[in-house]
N, C-alpha and C positions, 0 to 999 in steps of 0.2 A: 504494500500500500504506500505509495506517494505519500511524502506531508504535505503540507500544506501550500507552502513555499514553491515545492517542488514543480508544484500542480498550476501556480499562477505564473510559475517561470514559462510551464511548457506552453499556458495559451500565449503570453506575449509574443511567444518565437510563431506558434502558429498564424496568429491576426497580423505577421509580417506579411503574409501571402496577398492581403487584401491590395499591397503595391501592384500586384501582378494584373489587378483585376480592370480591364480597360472598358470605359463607358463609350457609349456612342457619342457625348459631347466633344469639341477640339477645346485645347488650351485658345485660349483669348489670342488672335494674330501667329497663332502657328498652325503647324498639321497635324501636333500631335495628341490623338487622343488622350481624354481625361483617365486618372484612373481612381479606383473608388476608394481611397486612402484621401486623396486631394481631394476630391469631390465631401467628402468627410469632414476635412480640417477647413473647406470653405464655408460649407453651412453652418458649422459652429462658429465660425466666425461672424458669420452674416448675423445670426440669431442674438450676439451681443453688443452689435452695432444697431440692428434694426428693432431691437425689443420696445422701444417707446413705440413704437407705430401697432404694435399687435393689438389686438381685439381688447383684450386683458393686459393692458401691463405689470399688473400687480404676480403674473405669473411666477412660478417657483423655476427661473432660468437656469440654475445649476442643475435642473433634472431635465429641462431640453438640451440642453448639453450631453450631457450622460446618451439620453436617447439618439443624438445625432451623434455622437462618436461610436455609439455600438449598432447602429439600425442595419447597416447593410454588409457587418460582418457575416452574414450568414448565404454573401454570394460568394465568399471563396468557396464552398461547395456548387450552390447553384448558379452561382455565375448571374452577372447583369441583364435582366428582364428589358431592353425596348421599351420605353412606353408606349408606343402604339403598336408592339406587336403584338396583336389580339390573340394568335395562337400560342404565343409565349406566354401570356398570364392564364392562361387555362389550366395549369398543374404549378402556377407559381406557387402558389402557397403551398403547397405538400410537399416540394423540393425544398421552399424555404424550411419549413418545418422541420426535415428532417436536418439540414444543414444546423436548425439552431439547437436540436437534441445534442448534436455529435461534437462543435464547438464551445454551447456553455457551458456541455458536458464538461469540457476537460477543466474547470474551473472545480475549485470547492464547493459541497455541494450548497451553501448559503452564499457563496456569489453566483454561481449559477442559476438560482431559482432566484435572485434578482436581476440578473439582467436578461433570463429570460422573460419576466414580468416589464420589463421596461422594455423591450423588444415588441412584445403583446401590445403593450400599453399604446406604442406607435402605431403599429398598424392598425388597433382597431378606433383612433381617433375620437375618442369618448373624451379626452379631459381638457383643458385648455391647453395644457402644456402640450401635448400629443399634435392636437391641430394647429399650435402654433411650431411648432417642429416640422410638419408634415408641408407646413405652408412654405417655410426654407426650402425645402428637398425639390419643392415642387420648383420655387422662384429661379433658383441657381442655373439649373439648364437653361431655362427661358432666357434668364442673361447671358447665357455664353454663345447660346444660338443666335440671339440679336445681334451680339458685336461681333461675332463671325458671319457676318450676311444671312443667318440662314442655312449655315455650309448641311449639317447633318436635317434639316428639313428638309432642304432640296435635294440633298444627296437620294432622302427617303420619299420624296413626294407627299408628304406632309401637310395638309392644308390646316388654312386660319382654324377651321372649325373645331378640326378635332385637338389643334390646341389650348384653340377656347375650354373645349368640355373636359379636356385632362388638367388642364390649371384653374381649375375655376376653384378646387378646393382649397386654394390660397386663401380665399374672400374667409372661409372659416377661422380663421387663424390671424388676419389681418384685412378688413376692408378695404384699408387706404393703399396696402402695396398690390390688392388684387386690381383697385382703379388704375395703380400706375403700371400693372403690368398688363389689361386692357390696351393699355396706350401703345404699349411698345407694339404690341399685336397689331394692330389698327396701322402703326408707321414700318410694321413691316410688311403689311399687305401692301400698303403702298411702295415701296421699296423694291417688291417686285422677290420676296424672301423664302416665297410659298410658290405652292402648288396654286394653279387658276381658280381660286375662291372668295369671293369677298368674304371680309367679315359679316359673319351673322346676327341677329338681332340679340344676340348674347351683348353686344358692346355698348 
């Protein structure tokens, strides 16, 4: 039996892998894709910079934090879902599932059954701090895709709409950054960012 110590040595070596893990977003002005480590230490970022704008400011940010540094360790097993790859979120969450069994596993079992609970707590978007976390996760791509033209929209034929319908759940988490990312939508269609779609009566 592992001690303790042992046990949280071996997740840190393991959560090294999530470097490996590459998103469909580009870094800002280059070619290379994001990878879900960065994409990680951005939204926690963003969430301690943008926390007066949330729904709730009075939220408890040290545990949006928590949930944005550990939400998507559980793709170094399943690997980064697309968001609009509709066939790829069809068995997402059973593959997440099993990846967060076999990961928070190797923790102690009282951190384990917390940050599997904080893991839970994200995805099922019940509490303020969840949907204000959720609303980061969502925002960040949307920025990276604006300031890259669009590259991984166009790449994908992605239109305004169904960015509209997958970022909308910003507005839960934050009204005022769901208005302003509205806008960037709106001057991307304009821009020419997207696939042949106006914006829909969503804006």
């Amino acid at each position: 039996m592992k001690d303790r110590l042992q046990q949280q040595i071996d997740f840190i070596v393991e959560i090294d892998k999530l470097k490996q893990i590459s998103r469909r977003s580009r870094l800002i002005g280059t070619d290379r894709l994001e990878n879900d480590a960065e994409h990680s230490w951005h939204i926690a970022t963003m969430a301690i910079l943008l926390s007066e704008h949330a729904n709730e400011p009075s939220l408890d940010l040290i545990k949006v934090l928590r949930m944005l540094l550990i939400h998507d360790l559980v793709e170094i097993d399943a690997g980064d879902t697309f968001a609009y790859d509709t066939d790829g979120h069809k068995d997402k969450r059973e593959r997440e599932e099993r990846a967060a069994k076999r990961i928070f596993g190797l923790l102690p079992a009282d951190q384990a059954e917390e940050f599997v609970a904080l893991w839970h707590e994200f995805e099922e978007r019940k509490t303020v701090e969840a949907r204000y976390a959720v609303a980061m996760d969502r925002l960040q791509p949307l920025l990276l895709n604006y300031f890259n033209e669009g590259c991984s929209w166009r790449a994908n034929q992605i239109k305004s709409s169904q960015v509209l319908a997958y970022n909308e759940q910003i507005t839960s988490g934050s009204a005022k950054l769901w208005t302003f990312a509205r806008g960037l939508i709106r001057d991307a269609v304009d821009k020419g960012y997207f696939a042949n779609e106006p914006v829909d009566g969503k804006n």
